[in-house]
PDB file of N, CA, C, O and CB in Angstrom:
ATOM      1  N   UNK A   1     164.893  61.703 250.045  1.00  0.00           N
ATOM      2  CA  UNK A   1     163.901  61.904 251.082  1.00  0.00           C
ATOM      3  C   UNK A   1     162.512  61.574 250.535  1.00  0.00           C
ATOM      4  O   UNK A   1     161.913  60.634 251.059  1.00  0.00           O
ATOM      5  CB  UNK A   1     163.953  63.352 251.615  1.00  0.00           C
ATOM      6  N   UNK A   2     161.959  62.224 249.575  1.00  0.00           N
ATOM      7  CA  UNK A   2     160.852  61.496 248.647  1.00  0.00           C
ATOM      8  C   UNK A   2     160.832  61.373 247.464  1.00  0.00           C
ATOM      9  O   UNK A   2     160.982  62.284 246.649  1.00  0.00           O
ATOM     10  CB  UNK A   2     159.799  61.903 248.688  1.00  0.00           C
ATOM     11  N   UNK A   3     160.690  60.503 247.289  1.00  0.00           N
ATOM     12  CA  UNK A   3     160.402  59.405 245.810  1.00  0.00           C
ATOM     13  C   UNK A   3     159.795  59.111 245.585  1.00  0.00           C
ATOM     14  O   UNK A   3     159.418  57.944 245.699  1.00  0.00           O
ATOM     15  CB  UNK A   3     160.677  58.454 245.430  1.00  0.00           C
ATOM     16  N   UNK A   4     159.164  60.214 244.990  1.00  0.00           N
ATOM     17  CA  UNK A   4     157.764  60.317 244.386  1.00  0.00           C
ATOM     18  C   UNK A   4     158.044  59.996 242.645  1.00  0.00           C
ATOM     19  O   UNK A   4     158.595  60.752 241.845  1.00  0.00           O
ATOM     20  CB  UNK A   4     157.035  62.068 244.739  1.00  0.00           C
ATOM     21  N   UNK A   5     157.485  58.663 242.395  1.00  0.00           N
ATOM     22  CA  UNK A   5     157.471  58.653 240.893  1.00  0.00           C
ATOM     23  C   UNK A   5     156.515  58.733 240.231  1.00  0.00           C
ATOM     24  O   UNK A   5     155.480  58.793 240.894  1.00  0.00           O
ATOM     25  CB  UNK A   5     157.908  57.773 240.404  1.00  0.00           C
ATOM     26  N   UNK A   6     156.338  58.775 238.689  1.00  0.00           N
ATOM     27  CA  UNK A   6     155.373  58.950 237.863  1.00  0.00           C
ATOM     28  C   UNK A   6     153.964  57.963 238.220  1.00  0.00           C
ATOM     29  O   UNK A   6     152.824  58.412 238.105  1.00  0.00           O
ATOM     30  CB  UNK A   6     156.025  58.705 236.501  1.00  0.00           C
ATOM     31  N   UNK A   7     154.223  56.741 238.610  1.00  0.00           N
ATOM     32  CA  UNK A   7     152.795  56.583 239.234  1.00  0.00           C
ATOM     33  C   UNK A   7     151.896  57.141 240.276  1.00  0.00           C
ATOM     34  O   UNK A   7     150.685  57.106 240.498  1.00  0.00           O
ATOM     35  CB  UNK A   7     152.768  55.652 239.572  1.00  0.00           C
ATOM     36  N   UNK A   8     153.159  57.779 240.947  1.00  0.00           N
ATOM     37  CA  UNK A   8     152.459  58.671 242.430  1.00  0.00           C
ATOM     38  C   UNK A   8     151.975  59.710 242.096  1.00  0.00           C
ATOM     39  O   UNK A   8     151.073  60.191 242.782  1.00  0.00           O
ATOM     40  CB  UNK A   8     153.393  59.171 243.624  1.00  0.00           C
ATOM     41  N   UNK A   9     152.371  60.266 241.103  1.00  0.00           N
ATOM     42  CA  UNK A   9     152.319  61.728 240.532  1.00  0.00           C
ATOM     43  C   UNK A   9     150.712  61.468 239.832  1.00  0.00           C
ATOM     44  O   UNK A   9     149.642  62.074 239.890  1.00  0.00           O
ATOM     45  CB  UNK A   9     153.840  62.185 239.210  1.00  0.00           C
ATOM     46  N   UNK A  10     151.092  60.513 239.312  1.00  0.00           N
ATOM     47  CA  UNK A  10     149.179  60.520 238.331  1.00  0.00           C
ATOM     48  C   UNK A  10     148.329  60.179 239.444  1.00  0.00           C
ATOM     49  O   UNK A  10     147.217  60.626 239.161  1.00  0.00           O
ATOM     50  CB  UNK A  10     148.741  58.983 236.788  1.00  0.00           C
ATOM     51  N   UNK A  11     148.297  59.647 240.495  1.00  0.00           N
ATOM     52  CA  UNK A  11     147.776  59.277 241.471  1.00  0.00           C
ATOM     53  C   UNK A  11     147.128  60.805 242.202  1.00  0.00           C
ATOM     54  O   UNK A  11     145.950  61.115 242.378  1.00  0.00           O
ATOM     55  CB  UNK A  11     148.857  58.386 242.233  1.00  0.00           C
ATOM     56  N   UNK A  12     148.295  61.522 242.506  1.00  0.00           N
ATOM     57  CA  UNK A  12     148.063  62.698 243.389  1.00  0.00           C
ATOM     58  C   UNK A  12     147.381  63.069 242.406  1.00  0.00           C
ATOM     59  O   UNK A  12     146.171  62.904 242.560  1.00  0.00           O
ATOM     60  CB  UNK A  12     149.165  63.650 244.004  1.00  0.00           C
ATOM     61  N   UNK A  13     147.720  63.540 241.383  1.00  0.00           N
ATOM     62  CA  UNK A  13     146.662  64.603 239.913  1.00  0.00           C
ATOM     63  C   UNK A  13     145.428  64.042 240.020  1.00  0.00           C
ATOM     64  O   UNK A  13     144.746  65.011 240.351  1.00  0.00           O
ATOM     65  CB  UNK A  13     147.142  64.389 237.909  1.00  0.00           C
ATOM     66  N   UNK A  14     144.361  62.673 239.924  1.00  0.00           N
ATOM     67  CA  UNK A  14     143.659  62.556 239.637  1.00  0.00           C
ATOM     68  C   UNK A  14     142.931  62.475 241.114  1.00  0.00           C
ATOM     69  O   UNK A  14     141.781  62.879 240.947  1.00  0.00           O
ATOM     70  CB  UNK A  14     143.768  61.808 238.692  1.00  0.00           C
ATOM     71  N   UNK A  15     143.137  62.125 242.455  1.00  0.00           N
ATOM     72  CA  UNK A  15     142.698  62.549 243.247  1.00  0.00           C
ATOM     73  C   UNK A  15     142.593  63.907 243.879  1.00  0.00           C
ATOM     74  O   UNK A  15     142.044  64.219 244.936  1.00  0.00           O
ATOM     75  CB  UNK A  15     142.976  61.943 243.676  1.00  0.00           C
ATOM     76  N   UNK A  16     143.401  64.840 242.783  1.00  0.00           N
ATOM     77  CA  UNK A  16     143.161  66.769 242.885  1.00  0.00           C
ATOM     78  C   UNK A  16     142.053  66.760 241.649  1.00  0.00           C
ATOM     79  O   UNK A  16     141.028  67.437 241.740  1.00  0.00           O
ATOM     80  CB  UNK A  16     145.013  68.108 242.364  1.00  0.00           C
ATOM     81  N   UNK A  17     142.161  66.449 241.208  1.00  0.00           N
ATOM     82  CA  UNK A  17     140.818  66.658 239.784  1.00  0.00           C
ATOM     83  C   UNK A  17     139.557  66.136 240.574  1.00  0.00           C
ATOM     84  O   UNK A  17     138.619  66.913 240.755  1.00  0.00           O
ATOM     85  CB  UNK A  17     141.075  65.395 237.986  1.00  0.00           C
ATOM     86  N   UNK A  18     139.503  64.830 241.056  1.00  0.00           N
ATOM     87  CA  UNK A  18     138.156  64.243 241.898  1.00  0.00           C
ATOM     88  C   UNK A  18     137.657  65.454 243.048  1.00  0.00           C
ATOM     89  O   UNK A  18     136.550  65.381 243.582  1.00  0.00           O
ATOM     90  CB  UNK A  18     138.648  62.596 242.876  1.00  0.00           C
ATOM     91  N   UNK A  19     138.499  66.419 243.307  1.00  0.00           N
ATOM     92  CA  UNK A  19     137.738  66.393 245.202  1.00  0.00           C
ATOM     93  C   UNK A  19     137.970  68.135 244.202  1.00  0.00           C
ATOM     94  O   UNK A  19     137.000  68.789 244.585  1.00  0.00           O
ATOM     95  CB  UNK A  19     139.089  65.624 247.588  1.00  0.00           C
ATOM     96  N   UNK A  20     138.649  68.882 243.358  1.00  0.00           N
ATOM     97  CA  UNK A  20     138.618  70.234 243.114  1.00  0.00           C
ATOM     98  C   UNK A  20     137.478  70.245 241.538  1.00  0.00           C
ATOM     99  O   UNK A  20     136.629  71.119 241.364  1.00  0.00           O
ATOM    100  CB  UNK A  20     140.457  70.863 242.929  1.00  0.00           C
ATOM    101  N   UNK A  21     137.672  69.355 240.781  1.00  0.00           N
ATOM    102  CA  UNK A  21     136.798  69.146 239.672  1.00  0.00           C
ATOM    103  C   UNK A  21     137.936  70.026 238.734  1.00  0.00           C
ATOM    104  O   UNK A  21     138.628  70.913 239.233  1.00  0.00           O
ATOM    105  CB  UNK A  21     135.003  69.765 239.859  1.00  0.00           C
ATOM    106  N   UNK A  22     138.037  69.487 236.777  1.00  0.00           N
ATOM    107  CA  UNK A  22     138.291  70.222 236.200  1.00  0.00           C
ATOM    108  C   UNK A  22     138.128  71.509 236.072  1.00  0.00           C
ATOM    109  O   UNK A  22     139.027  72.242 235.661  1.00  0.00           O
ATOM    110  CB  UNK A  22     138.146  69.870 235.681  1.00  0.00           C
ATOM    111  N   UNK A  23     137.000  71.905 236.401  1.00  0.00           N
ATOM    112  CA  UNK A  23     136.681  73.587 235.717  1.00  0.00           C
ATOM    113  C   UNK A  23     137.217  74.417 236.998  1.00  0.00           C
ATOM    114  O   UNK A  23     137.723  75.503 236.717  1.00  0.00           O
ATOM    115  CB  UNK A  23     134.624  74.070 235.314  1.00  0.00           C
ATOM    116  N   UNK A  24     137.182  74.090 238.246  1.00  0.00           N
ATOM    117  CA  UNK A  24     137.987  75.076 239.448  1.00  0.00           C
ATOM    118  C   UNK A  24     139.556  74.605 239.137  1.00  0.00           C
ATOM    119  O   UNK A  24     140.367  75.518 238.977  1.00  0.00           O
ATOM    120  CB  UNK A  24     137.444  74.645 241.422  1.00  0.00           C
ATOM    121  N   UNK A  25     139.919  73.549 239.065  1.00  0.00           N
ATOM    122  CA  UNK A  25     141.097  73.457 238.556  1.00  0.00           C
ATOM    123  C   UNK A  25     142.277  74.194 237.531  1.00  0.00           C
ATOM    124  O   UNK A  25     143.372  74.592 237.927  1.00  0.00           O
ATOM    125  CB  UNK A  25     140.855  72.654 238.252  1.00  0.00           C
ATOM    126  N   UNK A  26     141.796  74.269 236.180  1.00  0.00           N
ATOM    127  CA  UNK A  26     141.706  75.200 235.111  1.00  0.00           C
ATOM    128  C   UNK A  26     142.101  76.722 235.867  1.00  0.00           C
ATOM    129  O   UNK A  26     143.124  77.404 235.913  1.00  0.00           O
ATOM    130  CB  UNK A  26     140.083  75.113 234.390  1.00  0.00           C
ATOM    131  N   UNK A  27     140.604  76.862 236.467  1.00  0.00           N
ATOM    132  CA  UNK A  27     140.977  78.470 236.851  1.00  0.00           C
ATOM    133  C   UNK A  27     142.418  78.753 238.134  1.00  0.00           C
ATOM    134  O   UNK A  27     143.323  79.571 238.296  1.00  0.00           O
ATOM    135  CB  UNK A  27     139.271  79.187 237.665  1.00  0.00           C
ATOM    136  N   UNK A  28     141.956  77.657 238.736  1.00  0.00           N
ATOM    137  CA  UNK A  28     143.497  77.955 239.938  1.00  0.00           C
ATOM    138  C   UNK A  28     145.022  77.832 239.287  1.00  0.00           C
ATOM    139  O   UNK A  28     146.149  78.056 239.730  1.00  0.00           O
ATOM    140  CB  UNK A  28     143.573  76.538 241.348  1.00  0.00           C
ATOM    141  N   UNK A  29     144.681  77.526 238.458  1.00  0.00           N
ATOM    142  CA  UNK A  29     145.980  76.906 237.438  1.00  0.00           C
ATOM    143  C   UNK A  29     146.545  78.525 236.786  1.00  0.00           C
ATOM    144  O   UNK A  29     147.625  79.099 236.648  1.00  0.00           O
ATOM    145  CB  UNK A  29     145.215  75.521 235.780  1.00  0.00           C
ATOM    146  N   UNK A  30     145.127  78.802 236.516  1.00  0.00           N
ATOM    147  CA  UNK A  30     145.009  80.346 235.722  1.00  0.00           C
ATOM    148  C   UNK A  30     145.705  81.262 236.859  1.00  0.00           C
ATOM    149  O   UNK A  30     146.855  81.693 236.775  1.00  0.00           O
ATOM    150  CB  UNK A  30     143.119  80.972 235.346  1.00  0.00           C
ATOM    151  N   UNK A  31     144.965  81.450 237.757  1.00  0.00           N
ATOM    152  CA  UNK A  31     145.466  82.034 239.007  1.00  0.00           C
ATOM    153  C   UNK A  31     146.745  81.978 239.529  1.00  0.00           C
ATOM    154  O   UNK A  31     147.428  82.917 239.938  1.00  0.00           O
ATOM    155  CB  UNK A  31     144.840  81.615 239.887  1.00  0.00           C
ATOM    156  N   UNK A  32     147.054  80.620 239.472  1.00  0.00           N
ATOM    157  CA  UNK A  32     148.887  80.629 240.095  1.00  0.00           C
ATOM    158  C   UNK A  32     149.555  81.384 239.117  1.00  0.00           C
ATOM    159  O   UNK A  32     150.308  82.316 239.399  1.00  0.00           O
ATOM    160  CB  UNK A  32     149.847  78.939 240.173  1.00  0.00           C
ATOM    161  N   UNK A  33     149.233  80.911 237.672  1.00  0.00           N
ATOM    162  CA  UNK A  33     150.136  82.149 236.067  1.00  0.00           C
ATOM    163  C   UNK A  33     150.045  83.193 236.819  1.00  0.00           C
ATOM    164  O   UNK A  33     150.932  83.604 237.567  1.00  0.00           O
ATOM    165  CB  UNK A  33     149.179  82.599 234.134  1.00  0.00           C
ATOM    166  N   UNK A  34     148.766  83.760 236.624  1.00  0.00           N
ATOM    167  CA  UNK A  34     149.037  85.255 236.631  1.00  0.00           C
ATOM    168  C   UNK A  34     149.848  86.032 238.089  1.00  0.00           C
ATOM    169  O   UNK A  34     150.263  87.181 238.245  1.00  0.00           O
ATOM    170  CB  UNK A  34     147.485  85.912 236.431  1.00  0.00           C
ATOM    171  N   UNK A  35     149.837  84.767 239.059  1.00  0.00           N
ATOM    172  CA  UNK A  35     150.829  85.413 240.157  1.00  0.00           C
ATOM    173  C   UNK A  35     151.922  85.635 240.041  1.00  0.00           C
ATOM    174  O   UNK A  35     152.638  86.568 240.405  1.00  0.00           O
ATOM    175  CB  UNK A  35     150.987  84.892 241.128  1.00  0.00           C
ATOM    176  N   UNK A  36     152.216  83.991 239.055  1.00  0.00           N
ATOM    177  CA  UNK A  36     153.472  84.185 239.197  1.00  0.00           C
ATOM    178  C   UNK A  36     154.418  85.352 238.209  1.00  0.00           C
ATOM    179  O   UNK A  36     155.580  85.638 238.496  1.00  0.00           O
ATOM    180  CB  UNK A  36     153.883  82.863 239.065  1.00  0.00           C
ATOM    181  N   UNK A  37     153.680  85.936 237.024  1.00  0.00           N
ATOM    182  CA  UNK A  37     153.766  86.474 235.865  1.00  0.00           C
ATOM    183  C   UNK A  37     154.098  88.032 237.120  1.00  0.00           C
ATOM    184  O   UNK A  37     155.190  88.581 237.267  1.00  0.00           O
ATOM    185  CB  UNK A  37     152.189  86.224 234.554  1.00  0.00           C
ATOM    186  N   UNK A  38     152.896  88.373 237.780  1.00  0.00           N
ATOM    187  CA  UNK A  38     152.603  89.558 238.541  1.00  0.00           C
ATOM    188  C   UNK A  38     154.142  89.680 239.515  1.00  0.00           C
ATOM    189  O   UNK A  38     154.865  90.674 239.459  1.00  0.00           O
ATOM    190  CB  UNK A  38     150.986  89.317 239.532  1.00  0.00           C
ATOM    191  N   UNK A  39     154.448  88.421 240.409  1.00  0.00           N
ATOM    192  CA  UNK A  39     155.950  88.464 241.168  1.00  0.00           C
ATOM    193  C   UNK A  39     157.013  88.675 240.297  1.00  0.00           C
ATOM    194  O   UNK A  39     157.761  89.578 240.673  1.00  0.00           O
ATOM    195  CB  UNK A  39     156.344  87.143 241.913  1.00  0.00           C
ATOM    196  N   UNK A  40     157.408  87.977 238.957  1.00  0.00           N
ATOM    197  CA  UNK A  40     158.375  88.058 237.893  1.00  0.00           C
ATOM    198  C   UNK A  40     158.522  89.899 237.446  1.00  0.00           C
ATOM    199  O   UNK A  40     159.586  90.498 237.289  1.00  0.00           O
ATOM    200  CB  UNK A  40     157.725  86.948 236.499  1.00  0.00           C
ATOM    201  N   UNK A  41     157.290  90.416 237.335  1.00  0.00           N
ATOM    202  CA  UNK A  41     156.873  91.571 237.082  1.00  0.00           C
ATOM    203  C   UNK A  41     157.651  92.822 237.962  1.00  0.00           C
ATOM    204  O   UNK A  41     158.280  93.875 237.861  1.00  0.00           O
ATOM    205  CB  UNK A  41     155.438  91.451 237.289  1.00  0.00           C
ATOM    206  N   UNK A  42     157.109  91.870 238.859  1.00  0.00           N
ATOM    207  CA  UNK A  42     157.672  93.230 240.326  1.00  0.00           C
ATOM    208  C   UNK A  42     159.015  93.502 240.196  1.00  0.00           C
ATOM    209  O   UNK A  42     159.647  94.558 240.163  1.00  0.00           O
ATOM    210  CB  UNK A  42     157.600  92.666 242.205  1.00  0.00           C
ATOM    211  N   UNK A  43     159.490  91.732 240.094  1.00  0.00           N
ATOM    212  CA  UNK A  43     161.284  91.817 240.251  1.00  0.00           C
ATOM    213  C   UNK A  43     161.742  92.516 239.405  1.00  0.00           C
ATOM    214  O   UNK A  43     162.324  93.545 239.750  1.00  0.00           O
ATOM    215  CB  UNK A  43     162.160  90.561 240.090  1.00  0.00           C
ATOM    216  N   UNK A  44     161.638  92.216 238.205  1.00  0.00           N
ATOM    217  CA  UNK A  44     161.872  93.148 236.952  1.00  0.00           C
ATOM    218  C   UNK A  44     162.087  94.650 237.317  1.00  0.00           C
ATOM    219  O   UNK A  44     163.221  95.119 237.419  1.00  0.00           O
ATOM    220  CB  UNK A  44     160.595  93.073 235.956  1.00  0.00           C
ATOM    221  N   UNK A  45     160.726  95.534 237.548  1.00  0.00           N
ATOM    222  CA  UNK A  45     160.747  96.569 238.098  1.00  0.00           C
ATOM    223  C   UNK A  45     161.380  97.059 238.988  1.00  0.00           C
ATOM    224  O   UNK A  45     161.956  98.147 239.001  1.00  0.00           O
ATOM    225  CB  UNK A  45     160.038  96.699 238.306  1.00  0.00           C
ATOM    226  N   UNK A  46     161.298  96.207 239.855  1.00  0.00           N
ATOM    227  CA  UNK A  46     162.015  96.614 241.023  1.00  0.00           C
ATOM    228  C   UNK A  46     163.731  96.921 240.487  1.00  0.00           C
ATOM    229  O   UNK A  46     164.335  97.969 240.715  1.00  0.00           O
ATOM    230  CB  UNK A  46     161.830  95.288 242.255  1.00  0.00           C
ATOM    231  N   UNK A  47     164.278  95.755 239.758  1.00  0.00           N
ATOM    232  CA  UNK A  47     165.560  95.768 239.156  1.00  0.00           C
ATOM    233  C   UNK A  47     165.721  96.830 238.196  1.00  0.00           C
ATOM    234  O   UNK A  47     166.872  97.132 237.881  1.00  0.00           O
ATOM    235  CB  UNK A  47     165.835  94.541 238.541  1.00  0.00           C
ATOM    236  N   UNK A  48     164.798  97.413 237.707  1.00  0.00           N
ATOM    237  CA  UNK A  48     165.008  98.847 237.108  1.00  0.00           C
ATOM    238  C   UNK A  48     165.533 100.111 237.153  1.00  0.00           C
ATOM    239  O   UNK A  48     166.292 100.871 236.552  1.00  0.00           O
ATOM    240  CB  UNK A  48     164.364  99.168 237.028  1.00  0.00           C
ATOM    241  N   UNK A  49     164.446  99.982 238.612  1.00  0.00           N
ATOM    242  CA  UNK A  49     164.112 101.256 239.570  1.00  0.00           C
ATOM    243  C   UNK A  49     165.808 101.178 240.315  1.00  0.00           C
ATOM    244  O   UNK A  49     166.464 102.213 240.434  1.00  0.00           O
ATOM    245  CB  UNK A  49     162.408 100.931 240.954  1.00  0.00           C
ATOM    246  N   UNK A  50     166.240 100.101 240.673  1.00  0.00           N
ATOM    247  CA  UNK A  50     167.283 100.470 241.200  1.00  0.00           C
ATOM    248  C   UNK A  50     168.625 100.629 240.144  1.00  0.00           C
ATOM    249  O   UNK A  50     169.725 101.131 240.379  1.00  0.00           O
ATOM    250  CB  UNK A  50     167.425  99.540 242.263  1.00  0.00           C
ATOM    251  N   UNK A  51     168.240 100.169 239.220  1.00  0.00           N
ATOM    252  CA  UNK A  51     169.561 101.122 238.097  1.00  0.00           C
ATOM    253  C   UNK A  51     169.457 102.053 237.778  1.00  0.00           C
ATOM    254  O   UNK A  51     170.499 102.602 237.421  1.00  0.00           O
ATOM    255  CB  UNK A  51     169.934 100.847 236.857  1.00  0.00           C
ATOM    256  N   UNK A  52     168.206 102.823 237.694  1.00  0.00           N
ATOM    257  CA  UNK A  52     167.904 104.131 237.432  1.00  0.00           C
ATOM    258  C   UNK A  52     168.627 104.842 238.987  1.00  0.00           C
ATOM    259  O   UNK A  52     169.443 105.747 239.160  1.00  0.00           O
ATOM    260  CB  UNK A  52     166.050 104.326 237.118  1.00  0.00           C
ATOM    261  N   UNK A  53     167.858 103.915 239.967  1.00  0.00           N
ATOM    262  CA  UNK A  53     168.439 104.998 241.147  1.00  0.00           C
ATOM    263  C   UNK A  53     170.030 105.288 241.431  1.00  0.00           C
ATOM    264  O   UNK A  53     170.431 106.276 242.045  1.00  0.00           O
ATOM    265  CB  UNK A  53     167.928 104.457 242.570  1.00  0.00           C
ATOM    266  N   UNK A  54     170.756 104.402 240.957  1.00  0.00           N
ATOM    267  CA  UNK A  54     172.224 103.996 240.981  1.00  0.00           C
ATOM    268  C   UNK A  54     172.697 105.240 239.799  1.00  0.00           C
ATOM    269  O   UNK A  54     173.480 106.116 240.164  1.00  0.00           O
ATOM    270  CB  UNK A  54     172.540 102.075 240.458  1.00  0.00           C
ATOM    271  N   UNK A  55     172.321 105.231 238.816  1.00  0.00           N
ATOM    272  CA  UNK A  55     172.514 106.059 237.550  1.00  0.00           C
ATOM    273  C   UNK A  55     172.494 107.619 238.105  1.00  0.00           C
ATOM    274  O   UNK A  55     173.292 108.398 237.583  1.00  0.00           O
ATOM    275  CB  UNK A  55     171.215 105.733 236.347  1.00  0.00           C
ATOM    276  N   UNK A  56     171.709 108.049 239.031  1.00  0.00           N
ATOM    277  CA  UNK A  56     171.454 109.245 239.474  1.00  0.00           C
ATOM    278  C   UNK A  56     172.324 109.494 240.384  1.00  0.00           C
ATOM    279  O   UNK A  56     172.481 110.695 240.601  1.00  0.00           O
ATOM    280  CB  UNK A  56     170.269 109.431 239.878  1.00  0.00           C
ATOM    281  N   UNK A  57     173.184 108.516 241.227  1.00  0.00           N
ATOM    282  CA  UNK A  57     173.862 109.163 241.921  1.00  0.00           C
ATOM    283  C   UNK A  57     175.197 109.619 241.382  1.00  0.00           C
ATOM    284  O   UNK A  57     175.834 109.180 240.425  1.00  0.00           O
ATOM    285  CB  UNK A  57     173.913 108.531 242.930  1.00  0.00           C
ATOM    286  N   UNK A  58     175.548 110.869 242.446  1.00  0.00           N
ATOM    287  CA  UNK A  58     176.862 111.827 242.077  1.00  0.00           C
ATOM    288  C   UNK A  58     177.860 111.077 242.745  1.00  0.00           C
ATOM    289  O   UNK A  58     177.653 110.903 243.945  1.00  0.00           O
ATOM    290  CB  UNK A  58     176.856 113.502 242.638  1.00  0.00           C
ATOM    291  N   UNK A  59     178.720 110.671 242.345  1.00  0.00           N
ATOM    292  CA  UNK A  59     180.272 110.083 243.172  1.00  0.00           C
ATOM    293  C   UNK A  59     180.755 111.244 243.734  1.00  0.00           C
ATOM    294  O   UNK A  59     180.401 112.248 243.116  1.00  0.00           O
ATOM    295  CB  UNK A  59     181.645 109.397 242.122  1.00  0.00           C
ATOM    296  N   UNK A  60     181.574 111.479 244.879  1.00  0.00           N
ATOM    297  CA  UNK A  60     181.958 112.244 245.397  1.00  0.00           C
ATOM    298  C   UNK A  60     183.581 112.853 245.442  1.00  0.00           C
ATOM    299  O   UNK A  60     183.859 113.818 246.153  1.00  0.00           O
ATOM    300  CB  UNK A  60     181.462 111.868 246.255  1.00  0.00           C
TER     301      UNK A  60
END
């Protein structure tokens, strides 16, 4: 469906660097990490919380 190759790809990058500039770039780059670090985070937790909650229950 798209076939996007390595010339298209440097193409798209350097017309995102022209119109966002390196230094906002950098930081949004920074920004997507730490989201994605923050969602990875949750899951984790979340996958915790429910073995702990599983662990607590009494079988009947």
């Amino acid at each position: 469906m798209f076939d996007i190759g390595p010339t298209e790809l440097i193409i798209i990058l350097a017309i995102v660097i022209l119109v966002f500039g390196p230094g906002r770039l950098a930081r949004a780059m920074g920004e997507i990490g730490k989201g994605i670090r923050s969602f990875r985070d949750s899951l984790s937790s979340e996958e915790k919380s429910d073995s702990v909650s599983d662990a607590n229950v009494t079988p009947k």
